[in-house]
C-alpha positions in Angstrom: -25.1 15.4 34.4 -26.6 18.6 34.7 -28.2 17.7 37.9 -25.5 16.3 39.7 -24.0 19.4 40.8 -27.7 20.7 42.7 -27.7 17.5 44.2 -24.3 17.3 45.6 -24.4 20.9 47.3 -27.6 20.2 48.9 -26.1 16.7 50.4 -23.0 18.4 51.4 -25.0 21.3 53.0 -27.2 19.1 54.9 -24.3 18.4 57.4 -23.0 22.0 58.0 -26.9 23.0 58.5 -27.6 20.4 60.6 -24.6 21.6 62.9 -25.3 25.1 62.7 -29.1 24.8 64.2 -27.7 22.6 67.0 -25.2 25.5 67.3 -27.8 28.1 68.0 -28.2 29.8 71.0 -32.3 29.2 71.1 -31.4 25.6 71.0 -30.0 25.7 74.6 -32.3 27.7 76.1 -29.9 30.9 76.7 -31.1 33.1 74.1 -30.5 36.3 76.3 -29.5 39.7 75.4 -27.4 42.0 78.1 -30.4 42.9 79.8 -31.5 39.0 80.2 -33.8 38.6 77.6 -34.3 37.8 74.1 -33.6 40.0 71.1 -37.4 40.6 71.1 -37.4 41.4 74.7 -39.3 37.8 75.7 -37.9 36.3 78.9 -35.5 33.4 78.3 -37.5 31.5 81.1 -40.3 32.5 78.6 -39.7 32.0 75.4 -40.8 29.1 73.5 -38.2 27.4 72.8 -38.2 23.7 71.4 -36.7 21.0 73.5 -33.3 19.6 72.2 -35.5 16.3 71.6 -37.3 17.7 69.1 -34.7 19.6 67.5 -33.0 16.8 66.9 -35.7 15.1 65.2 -36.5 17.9 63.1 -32.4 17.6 62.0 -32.6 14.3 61.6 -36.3 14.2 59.0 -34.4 17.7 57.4 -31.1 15.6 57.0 -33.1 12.7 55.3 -35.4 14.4 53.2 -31.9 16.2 51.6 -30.7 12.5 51.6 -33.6 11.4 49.8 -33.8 14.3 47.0 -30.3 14.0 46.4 -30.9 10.5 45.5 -33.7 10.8 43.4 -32.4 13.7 41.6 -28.9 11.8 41.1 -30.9 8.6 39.9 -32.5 10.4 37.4 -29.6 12.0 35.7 -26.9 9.2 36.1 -28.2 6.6 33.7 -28.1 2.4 34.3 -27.0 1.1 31.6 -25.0 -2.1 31.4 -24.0 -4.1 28.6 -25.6 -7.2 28.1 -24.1 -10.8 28.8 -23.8 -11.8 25.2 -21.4 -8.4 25.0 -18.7 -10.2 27.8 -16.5 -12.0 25.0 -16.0 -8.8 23.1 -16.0 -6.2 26.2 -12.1 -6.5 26.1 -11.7 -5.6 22.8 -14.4 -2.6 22.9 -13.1 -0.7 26.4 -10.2 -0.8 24.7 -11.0 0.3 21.4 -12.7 3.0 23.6 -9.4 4.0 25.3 -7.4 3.9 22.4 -9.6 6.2 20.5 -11.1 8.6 23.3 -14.8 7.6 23.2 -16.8 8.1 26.2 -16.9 4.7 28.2 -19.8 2.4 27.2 -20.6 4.2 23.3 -18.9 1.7 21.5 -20.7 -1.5 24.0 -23.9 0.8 23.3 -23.5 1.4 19.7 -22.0 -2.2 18.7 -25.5 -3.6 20.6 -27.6 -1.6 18.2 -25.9 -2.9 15.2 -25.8 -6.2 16.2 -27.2 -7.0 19.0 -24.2 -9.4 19.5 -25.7 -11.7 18.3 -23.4 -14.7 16.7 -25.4 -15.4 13.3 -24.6 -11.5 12.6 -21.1 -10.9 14.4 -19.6 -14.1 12.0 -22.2 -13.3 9.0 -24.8 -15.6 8.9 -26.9 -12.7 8.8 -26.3 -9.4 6.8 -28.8 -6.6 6.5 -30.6 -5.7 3.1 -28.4 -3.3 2.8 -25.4 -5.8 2.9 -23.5 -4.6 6.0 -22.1 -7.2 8.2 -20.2 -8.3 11.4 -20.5 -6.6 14.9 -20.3 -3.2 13.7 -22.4 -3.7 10.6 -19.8 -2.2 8.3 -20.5 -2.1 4.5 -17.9 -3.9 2.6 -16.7 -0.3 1.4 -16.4 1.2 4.0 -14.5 -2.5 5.8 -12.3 -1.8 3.0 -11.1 1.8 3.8 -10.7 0.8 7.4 -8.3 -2.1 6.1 -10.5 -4.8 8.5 -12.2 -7.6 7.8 -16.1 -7.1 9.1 -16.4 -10.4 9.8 -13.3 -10.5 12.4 -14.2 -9.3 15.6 -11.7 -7.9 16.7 -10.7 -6.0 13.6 -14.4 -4.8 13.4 -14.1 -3.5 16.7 -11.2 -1.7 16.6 -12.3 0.0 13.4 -15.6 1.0 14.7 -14.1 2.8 17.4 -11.6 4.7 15.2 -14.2 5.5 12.4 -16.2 6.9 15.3 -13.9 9.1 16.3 -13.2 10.4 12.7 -16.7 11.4 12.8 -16.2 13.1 15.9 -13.5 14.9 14.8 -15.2 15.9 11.6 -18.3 16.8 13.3 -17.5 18.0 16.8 -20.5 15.5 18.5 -21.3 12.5 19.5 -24.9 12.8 18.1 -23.7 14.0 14.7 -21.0 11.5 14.4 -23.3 8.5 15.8 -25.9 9.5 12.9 -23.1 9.9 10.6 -22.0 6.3 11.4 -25.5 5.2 10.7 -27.1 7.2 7.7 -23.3 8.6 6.0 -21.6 11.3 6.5 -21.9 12.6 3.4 -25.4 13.0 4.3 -25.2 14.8 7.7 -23.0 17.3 6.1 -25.8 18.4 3.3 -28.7 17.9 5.2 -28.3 17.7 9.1 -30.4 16.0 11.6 -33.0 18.0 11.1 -33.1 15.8 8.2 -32.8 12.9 9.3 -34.8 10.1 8.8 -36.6 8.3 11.9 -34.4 5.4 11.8 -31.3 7.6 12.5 -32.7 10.1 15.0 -33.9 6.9 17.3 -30.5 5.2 16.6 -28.3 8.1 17.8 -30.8 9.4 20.6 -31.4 6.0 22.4 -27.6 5.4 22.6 -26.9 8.9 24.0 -30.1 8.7 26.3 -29.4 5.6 28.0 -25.4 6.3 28.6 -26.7 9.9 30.1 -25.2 11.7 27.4 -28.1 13.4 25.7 -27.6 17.3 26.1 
């Protein structure tokens, strides 16, 4: 995001320079002072002055080149990412989990795809991981049970992943502290703090943030 801002002056400045050099008065030929010259005293028959062909070719390569670095720069910050087609049966249920609960739009689609990768045999328990968490949002059973949702319900997982994240945002005031919390317990980001984290977590929480552009 940091980015956008550069990029948008320079676009919206390309316009009003553009105009202004078409505006000067060497542009027309007519750069006289009183006495019928130039400011440096060179003849306005004289001078060098470009023809107004090749002024406006020189706007026109200036205005495009801002065009182009404002795109670039503007691709680079704002990030792609999309959910994927085996997300489309829950996306209802997760923008508005996301609504409900203030998450930025697309973290809970994010997150819910690196639990799951909505994949059916783990979203309806086929599959647990070894450490026994389950559904959509890969909630352990304890933690299902606090939330008062069954992990195994879609729905219900949804909406509780989406208000257990924004506990941990209100406990710890970011989305890459409450993302790791979500993954490796809060209990132990409050001792020990990403710095502590193991490799598992840091990846989990980064890649979300990096590809929704959120990464400070």
């Amino acid at each position: 995001m940091r980015y956008l801002l550069p990029a948008a002056i320079l676009l919206g400045l390309s316009i009003p320079i553009a105009r202004a050099i078409r505006e000067m008065p060497g542009a027309t030929g007519s750069a006289t002072g009183a006495s019928g010259t130039g400011d440096f005293g060179i003849s306005a028959d004289t001078a060098d002055t470009p023809a107004p062909g090749i002024i406006e070719e020189a706007i026109h390569q200036a205005s495009a080149l801002l065009d182009n670095f404002g795109t670039s720069i503007m691709n680079t910050a704002r990030k792609v990412w999309t959910p994927p087609a085996a997300a489309a049966p829950y996306m209802a249920d997760i923008t508005a989990a996301e609504s409900r609960y203030g998450l930025p739009p697309g973290l809970l689609a994010r997150q819910l795809q690196q639990e799951s990768s909505y994949k059916p045999s783990i979203i309806f328990g086929q599959i647990k991981s070894p450490a026994g968490a389950l559904g959509i949002a890969q909630f352990m059973p304890a933690t299902a049970a606090e939330m008062g949702i069954d992990p195994l319900n879609p729905s219900q997982a949804i909406d509780g992943a989406g208000r257990y994240m924004a506990q941990l945002y209100a406990r710890f005031g970011d989305w890459g502290q409450a993302l790791a919390a979500y993954n490796w317990g809060q209990g132990n980001v409050a001792r020990k703090g990403l710095a502590k984290a193991p490799a598992e977590t840091k990846n989990y929480f980064s890649s979300i943030l990096s590809d929704l552009g959120l990464m400070a």
